[in-house]
VEXKERO-324199 format. One record per residue (C-alpha): residue number from 0; residue in one letter; chain; x, y, z. Coordinates in nm, 2 decimals. Each point is the difference from the previous one (the first is absolute). Example, Ala and Ser with C-alpha at 12.3 -4.5 7.8 and 13.67 -1.06 7.14 Angstrom:
% residues 2
   num   residu   chaine        x        y        z
     0        A        A     1.23    -0.45     0.78
     1        S        A     0.14     0.34    -0.07
This chain:
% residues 293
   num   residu   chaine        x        y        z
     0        X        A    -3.92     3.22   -11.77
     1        X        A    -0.17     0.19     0.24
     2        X        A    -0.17     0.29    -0.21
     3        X        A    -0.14    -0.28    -0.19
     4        X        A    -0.11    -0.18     0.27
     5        X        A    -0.14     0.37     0.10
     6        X        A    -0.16     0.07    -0.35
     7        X        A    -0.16    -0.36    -0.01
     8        X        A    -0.18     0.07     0.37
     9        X        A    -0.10     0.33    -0.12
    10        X        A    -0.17    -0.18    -0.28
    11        X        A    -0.17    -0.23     0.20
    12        X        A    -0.16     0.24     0.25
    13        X        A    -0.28     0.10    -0.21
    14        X        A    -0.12    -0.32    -0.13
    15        X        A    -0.11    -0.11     0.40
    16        X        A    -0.21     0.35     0.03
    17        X        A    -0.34     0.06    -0.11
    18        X        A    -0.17     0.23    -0.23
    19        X        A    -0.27     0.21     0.09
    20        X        A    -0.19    -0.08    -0.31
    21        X        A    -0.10    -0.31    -0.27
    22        X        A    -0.03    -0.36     0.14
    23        X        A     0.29    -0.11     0.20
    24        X        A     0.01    -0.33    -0.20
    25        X        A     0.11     0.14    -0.33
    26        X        A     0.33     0.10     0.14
    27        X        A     0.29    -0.25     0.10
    28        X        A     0.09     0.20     0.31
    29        X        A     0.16    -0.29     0.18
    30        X        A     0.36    -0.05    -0.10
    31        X        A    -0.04    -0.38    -0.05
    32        X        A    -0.31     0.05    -0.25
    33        X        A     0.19     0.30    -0.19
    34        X        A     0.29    -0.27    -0.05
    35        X        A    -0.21    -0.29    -0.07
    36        X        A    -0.16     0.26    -0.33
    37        X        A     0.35     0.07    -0.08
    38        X        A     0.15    -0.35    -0.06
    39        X        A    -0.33    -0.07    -0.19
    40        X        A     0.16     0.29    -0.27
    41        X        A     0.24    -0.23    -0.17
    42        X        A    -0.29    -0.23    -0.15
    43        X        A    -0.20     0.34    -0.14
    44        X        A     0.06     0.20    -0.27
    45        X        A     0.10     0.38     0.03
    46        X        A    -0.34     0.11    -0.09
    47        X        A    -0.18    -0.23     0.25
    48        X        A     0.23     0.15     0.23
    49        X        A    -0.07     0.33    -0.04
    50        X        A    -0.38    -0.05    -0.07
    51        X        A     0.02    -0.20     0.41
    52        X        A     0.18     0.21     0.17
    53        X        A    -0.16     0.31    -0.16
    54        X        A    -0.31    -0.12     0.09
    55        X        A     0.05    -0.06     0.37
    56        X        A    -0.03     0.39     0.04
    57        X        A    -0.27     0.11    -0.19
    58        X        A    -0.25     0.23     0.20
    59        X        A     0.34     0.10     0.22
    60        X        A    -0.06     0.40     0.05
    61        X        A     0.19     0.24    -0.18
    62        X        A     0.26     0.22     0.21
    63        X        A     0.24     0.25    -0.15
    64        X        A     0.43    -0.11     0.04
    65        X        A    -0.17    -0.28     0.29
    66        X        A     0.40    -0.07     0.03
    67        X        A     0.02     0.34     0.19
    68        X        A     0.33     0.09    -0.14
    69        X        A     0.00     0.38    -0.06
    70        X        A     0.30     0.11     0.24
    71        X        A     0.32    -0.17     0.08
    72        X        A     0.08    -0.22     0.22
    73        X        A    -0.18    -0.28    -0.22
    74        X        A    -0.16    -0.21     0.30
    75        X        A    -0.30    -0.11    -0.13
    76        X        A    -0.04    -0.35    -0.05
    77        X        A     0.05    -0.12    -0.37
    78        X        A    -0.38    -0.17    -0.05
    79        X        A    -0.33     0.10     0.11
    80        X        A    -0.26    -0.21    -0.06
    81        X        A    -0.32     0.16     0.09
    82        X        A     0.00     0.31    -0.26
    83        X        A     0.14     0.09    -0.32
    84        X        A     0.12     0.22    -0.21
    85        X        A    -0.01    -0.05    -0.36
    86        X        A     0.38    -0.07     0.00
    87        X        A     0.06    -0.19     0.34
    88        X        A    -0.28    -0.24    -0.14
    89        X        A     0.18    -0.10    -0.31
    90        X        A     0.35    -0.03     0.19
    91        X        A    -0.17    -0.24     0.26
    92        X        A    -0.13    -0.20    -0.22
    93        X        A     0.29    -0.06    -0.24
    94        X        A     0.20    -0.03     0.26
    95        X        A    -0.25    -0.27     0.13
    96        X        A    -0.02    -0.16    -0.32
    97        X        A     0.38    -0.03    -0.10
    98        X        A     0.05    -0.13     0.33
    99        X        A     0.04    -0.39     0.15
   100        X        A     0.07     0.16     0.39
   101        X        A    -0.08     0.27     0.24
   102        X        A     0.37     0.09    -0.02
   103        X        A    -0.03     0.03    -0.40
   104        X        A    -0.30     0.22     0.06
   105        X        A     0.20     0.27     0.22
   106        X        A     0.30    -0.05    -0.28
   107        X        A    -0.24     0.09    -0.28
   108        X        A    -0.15     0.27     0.20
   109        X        A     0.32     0.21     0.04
   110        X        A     0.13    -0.07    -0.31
   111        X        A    -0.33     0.12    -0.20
   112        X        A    -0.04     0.31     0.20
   113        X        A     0.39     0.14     0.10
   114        X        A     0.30     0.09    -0.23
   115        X        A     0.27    -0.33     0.03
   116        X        A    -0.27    -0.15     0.26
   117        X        A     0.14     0.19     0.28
   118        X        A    -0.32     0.15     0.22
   119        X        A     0.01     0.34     0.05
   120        X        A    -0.17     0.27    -0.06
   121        X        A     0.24     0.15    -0.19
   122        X        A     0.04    -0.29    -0.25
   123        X        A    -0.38    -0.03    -0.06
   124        X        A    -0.14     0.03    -0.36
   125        X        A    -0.16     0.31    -0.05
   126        X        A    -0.19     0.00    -0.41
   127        X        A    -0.04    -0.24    -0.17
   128        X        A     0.14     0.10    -0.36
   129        X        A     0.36     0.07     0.18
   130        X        A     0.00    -0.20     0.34
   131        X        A    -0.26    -0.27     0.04
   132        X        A    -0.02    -0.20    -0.37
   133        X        A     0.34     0.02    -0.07
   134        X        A     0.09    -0.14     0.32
   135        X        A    -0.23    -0.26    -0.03
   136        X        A     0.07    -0.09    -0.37
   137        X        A     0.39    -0.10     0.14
   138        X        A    -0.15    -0.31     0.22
   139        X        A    -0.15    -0.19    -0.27
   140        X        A    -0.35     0.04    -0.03
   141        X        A    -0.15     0.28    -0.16
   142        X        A     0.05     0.03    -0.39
   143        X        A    -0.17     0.28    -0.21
   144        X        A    -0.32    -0.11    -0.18
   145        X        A     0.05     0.20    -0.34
   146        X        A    -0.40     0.02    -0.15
   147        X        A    -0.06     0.18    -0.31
   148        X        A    -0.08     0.31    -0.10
   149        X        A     0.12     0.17     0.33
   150        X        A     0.17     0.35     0.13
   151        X        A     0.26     0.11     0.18
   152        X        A    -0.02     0.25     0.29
   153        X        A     0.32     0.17     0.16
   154        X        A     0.14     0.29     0.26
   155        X        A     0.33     0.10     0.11
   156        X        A     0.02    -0.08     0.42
   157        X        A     0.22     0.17     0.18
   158        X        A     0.04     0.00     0.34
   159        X        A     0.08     0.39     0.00
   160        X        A    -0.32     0.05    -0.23
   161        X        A    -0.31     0.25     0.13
   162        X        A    -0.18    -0.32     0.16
   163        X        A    -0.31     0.04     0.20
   164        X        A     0.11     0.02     0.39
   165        X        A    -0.06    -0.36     0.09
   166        X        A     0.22    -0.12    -0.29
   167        X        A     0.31     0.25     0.06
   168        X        A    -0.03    -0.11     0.36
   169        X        A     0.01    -0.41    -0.15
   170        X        A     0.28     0.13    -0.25
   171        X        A     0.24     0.16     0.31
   172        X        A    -0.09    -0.31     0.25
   173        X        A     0.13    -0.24    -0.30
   174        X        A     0.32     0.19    -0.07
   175        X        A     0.24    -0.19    -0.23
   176        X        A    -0.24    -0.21    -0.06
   177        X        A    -0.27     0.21    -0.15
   178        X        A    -0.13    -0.07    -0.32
   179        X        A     0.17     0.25    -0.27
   180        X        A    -0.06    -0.06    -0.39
   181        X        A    -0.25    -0.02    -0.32
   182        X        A    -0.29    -0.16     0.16
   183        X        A    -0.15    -0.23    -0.31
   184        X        A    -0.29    -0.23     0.02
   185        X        A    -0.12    -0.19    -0.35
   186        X        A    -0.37    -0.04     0.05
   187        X        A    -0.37    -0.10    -0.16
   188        X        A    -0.32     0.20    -0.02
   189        X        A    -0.26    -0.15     0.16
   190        X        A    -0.15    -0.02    -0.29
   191        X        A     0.24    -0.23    -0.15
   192        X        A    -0.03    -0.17     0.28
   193        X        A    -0.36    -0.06    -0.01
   194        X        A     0.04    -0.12    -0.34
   195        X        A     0.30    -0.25     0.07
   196        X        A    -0.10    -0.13     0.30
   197        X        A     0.08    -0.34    -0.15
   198        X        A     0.33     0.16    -0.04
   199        X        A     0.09     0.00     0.37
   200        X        A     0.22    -0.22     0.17
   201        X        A    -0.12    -0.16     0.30
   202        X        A     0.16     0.03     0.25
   203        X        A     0.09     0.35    -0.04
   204        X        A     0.05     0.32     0.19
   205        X        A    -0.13     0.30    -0.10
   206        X        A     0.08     0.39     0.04
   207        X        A    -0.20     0.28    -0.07
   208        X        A     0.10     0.25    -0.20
   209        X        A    -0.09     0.38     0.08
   210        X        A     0.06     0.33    -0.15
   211        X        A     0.27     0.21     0.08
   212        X        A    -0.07     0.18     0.28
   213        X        A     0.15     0.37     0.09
   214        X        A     0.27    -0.11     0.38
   215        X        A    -0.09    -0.36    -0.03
   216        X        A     0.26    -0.26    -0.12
   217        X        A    -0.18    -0.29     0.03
   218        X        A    -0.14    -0.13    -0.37
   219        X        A    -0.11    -0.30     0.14
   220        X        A    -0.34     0.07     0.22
   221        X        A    -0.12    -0.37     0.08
   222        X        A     0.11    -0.37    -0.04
   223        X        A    -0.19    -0.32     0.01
   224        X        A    -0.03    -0.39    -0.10
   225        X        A    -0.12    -0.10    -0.28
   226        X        A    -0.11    -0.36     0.02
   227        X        A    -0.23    -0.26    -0.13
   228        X        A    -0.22    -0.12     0.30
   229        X        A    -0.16    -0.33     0.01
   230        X        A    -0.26     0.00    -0.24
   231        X        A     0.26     0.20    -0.29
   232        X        A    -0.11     0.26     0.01
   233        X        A     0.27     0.31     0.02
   234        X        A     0.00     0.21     0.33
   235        X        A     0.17     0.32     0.14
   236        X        A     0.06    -0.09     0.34
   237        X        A     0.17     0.35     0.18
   238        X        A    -0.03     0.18     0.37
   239        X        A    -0.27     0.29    -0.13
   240        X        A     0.04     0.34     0.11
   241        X        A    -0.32     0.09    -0.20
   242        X        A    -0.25     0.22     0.27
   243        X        A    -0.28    -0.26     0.08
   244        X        A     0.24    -0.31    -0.09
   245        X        A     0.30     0.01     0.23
   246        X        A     0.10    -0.34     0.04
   247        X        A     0.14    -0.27    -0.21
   248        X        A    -0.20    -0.12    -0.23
   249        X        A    -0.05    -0.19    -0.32
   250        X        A    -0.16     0.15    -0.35
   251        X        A    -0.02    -0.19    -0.32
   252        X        A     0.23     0.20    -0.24
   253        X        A    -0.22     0.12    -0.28
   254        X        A    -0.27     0.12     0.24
   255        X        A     0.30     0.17     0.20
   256        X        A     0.16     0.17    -0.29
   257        X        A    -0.33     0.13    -0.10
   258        X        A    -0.05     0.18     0.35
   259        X        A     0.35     0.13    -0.01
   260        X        A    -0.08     0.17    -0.32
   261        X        A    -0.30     0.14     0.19
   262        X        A     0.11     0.07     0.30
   263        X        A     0.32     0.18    -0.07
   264        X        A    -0.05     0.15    -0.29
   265        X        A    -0.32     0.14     0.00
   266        X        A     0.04     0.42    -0.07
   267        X        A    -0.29     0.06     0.22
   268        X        A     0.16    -0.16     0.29
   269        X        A     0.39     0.09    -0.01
   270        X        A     0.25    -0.20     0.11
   271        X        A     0.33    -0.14    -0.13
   272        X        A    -0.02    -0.13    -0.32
   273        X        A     0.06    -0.37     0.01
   274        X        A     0.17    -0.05    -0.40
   275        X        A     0.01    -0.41     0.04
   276        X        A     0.23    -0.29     0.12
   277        X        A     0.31    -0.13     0.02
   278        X        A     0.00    -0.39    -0.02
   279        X        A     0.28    -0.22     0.15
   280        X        A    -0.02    -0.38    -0.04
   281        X        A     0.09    -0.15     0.36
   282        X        A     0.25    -0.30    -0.02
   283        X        A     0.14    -0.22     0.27
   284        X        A     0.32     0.12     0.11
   285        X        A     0.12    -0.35     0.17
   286        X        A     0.19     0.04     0.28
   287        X        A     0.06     0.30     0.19
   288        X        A     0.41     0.05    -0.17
   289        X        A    -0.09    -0.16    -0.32
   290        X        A    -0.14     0.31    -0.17
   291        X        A     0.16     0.18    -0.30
   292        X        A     0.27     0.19     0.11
């Protein structure tokens, strides 16, 4: 009783603290206006969820890790509300949407980010092909989006493997724990994508694919919402690490694909080679403890 009572207080903190950016009145700092939005969730549908609380944030800066947790002891809080990462944006706001209370919020938070739920750094999901969607496919609500033609990518992780320094130093910090296995991601051009846009589910979240890469083990480079907004049109809505962008922000898909394409694979400006998407249809998940098990 009282590490949750601890974990719920250490929720709340942020929300009564201001930003030092975008108009105080588009987030519900107060406690008693956060949980007002919250009960409001059972008469909305999962994407109007996800399309409100998603947009509560947009122009929020982009900050690399903003949760601080590179070296144990994990003390950080659990939720920061004032920048982003493209990662700690989409936990925050599922874990918004699939929530009816603050103390659901905290619940989701943990169990989206942590092996078993249990915060620490050692537990915390580190990939996504190994650690992060696999985890997350077990409560409920993520569910492959299989789009056709596509491609598979994959690469053996291992923890002992010639990593670059900051990932062997991740690997040894994680232990047990550390991701170990055939890394495989099923994935879209962006191509394809531009020409089945129709295709897409809404709501969805979306990975980006990139090459293999020579000490990296991450496949998965970015993540982001994919959403209809009000007038139906469908949006990317993602914290942008993009030089001149750097915040969160809100494209409509074709035109973002396009600059993708651009952008990242243009020979005369190198950088890793962005090969498409991985789509996953967001569902509700109910209850936290009613997911598939």
């Amino acid at each position: 009783m009282i590490m949750w009572l601890l974990t719920v207080l250490e929720f709340l903190a942020p929300w009564n603290r201001a930003c030092p950016r975008q108009e105080q009145s588009l987030i519900p700092f107060e406690p008693a206006v956060l949980s007002r939005e919250l009960k409001k969730n059972a008469s909305r549908t999962l994407g109007e969820k996800v399309r409100f609380w998603s947009g509560l944030f947009l122009d929020a800066p982009y900050g690399v890790d903003p949760m601080g947790e590179e070296a144990p002891p994990d003390i950080d809080p659990n939720i920061e509300i004032c920048t982003f990462d493209c990662e700690t944006y989409v936990e925050l706001v599922l874990a918004l949407a699939f929530s009816e209370s603050r103390a659901d919020v905290a619940l989701w938070l943990d169990r989206m980010r942590y092996i078993d739920g249990k915060r620490a750094v050692q537990n915390r999901y580190y990939t996504m092909a190994l650690h992060w969607i696999p985890g997350n496919e077990k409560l409920g609500y993520l569910e492959h989006e299989t789009i056709h033609p596509y491609a598979v990518i994959s690469r053996p992780v291992f923890p002992k493997g010639r990593w670059w320094p900051v990932h062997q130093e991740r690997f040894s910090m994680l232990g047990d724990n550390a991701p170990s296995g055939n890394a495989q991601i099923r994935y879209n051009s962006l191509q394809v994508l531009i020409d089945k846009e129709k295709s897409i589910p809404t709501p969805s979240l979306a990975f980006l694919v990139g090459a293999r890469q020579t000490g990296n083990p991450f496949l998965i480079t970015h993540m982001g919402f994919i959403l209809k907004n009000e007038a139906g049109k469908t949006i990317f809505r993602h914290a942008s690490r993009t030089p001149g962008r750097q915040r969160v922000e809100e494209r409509e898909l074709p035109e973002y694909l396009r600059n993708l394409r651009r952008f990242f694979n243009n020979p005369a400006n190198p950088r890793r080679y962005v090969l498409g998407m991985s789509i996953y249809r967001l569902m509700d998940p109910g209850k936290p403890g009613e997911e598939a098990r």
